[in-house]
N, C-alpha and C positions, 0 to 999 in steps of 0.2 A: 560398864560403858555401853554396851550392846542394849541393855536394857533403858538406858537413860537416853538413847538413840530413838531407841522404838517407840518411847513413850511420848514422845517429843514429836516424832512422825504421825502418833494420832491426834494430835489436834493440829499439826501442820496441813495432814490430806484430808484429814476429814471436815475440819470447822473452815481454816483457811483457803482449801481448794474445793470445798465441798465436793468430797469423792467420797461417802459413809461408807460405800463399801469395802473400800479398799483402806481406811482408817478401820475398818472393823478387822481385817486380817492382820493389821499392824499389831491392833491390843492383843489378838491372841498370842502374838510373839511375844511382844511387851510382856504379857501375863505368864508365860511359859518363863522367861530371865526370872520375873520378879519370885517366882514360885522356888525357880531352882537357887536361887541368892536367898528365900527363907523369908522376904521383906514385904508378905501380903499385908499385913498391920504397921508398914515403915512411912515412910514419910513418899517413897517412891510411888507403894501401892495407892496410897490417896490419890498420888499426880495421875497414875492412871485411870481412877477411878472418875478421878474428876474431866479430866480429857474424853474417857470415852460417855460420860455423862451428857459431855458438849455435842459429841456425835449425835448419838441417840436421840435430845433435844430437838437438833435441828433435822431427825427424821420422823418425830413430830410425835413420838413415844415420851411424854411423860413420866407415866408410873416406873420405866425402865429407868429413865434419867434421873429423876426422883432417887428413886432407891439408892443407885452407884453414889451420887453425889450426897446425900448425907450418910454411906459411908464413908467418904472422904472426908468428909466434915467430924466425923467422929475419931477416926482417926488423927486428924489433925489436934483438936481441942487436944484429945489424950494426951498427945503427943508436945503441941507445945503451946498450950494454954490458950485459955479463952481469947486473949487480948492479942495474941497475934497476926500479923497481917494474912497469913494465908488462911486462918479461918475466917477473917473479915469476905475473904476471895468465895471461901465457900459459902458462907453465908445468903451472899449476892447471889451466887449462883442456885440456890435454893429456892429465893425470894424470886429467882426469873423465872423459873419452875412455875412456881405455885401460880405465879400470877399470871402463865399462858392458861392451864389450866381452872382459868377462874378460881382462885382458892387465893383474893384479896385481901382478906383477913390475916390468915397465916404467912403471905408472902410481909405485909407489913411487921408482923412478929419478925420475923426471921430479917427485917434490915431494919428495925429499931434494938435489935439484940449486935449489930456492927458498932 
């Protein structure tokens, strides 16, 4: 519960209220539940990963966001197959990556693969 709280709190303070820094201490807690619950590879750690992805994003870190968020994305597929809607989520989320980044090529891979 604690954990599902905090994870929920990094995209609430940090995307929604744009506060990153303080969405950045949230993950660390989030990250500390999920580590001690066992569930870095769960379906939770993705949520986090993909939340503080969002943060990072909109602190204008790419490669950082980048990373997090196709670990979430990998996780997910693993987890519950290509065709499911939260990998479609990450997808998106990749494809808006790439394409702040100028990398228009790969963001259209990455939301022709939704």
């Amino acid at each position: 519960m604690a954990a599902d709280a905090a994870v929920q709190l990094v995209r609430l303070v940090g995307v929604m209220r744009q506060r990153p820094a303080e969405a950045r201490q949230w993950a660390l807690s989030a990250d500390l539940f999920i580590r001690r619950r066992g569930q870095e590879q769960g379906l939770l750690g993705a949520r986090l990963l993909s939340h503080r992805a969002l943060v990072i994003r909109r602190e204008g870190n790419y490669d950082e966001s980048l990373a997090d968020q196709e670990r979430a994305l990998a996780i997910r597929e693993e987890l519950l197959g290509r065709d499911h809607p939260e990998v479609a989520t990450s997808l998106s989320h990749v494809a808006n990556i790439q394409r702040d980044r100028g990398e228009l090529a790969a963001a259209l891979v990455a939301l022709e693969r939704r």
